[in-house]
C-alpha positions in Angstrom: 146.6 90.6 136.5 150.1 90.2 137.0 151.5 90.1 140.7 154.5 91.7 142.0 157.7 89.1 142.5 158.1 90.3 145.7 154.3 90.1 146.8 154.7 86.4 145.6 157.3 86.0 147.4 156.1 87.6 150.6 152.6 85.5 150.4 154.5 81.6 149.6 156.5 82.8 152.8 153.7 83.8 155.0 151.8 80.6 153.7 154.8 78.2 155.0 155.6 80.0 158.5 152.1 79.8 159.4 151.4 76.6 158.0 148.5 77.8 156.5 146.7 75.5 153.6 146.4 76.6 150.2 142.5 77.3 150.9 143.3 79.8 154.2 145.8 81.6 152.3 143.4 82.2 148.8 141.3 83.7 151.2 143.5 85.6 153.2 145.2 87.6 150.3 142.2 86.9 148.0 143.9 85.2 145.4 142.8 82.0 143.6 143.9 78.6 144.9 145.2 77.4 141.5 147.4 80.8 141.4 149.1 79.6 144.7 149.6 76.4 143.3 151.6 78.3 140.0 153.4 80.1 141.9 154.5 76.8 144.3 155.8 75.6 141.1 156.9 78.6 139.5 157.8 81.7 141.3 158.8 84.2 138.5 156.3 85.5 136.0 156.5 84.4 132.5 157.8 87.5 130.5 157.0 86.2 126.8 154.8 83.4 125.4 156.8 81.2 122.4 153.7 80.2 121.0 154.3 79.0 116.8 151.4 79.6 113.9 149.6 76.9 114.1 147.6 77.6 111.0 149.9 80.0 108.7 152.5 78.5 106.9 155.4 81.0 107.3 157.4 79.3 104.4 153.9 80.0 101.9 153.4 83.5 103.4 156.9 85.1 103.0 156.6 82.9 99.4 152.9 85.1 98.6 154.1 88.4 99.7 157.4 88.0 97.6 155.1 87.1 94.6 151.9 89.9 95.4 154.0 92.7 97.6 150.9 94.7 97.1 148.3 92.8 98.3 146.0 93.9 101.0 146.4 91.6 104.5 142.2 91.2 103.8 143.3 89.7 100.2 146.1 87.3 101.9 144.1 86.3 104.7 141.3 85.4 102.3 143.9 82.9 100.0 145.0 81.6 103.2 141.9 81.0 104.8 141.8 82.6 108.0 141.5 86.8 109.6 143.3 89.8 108.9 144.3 90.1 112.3 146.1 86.5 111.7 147.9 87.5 109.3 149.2 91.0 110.2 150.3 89.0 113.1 152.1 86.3 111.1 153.7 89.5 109.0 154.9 91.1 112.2 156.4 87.3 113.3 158.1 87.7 109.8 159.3 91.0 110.5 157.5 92.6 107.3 155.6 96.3 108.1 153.5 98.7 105.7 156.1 100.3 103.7 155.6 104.6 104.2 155.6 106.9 101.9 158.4 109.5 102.7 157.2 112.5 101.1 153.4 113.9 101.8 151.0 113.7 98.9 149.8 116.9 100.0 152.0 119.1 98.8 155.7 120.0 99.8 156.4 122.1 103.5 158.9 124.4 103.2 
């Protein structure tokens, strides 16, 4: 859950004027102690997490769907050795989506 800047604001404030330890004010606003101690060191909330692929290599991925531009994400995930939901995410880090047809198989509306 994700509090309010100003409600962090409000409680770090509250917590010095009254001198109150980090224990009184967890239980005053019923909030967890290490939270407090987060938001001591950091008041803003972290908007986006840079986190890298630790087990895709981009390089060989954009390199496999270059050379199989067909292939299923089940299919890559299985060459590379880990889930599908990996590597759709790895493909949305590389920017590459499902290509859509732009005319209905159906039939033509007119």
């Amino acid at each position: 859950m994700t509090y309010s800047l100003d409600f962090r604001r409000k409680v770090i404030k509250i917590k010095e004027e009254r001198g109150l330890t980090f224990e009184k004010t967890s239980e005053h606003f019923g909030i967890g102690i290490r939270t407090l101690f987060r938001w001591q060191e950091r008041l803003e909330p972290k908007k986006t997490r840079n986190k890298p692929a630790t087990k895709i290599d981009m390089n060989k991925l954009e390199q496999d769907v270059l050379k199989n531009p067909d292939d299923f994400q089940y299919e890559r995930a299985k060459r590379f050795g880990v889930s599908q939901w990996g590597i759709g995410m790895a493909l949305r880090r590389l920017n590459i989506t499902n290509k859509k047809n732009s005319k209905s198989s159906q039939g033509k509306c007119s």
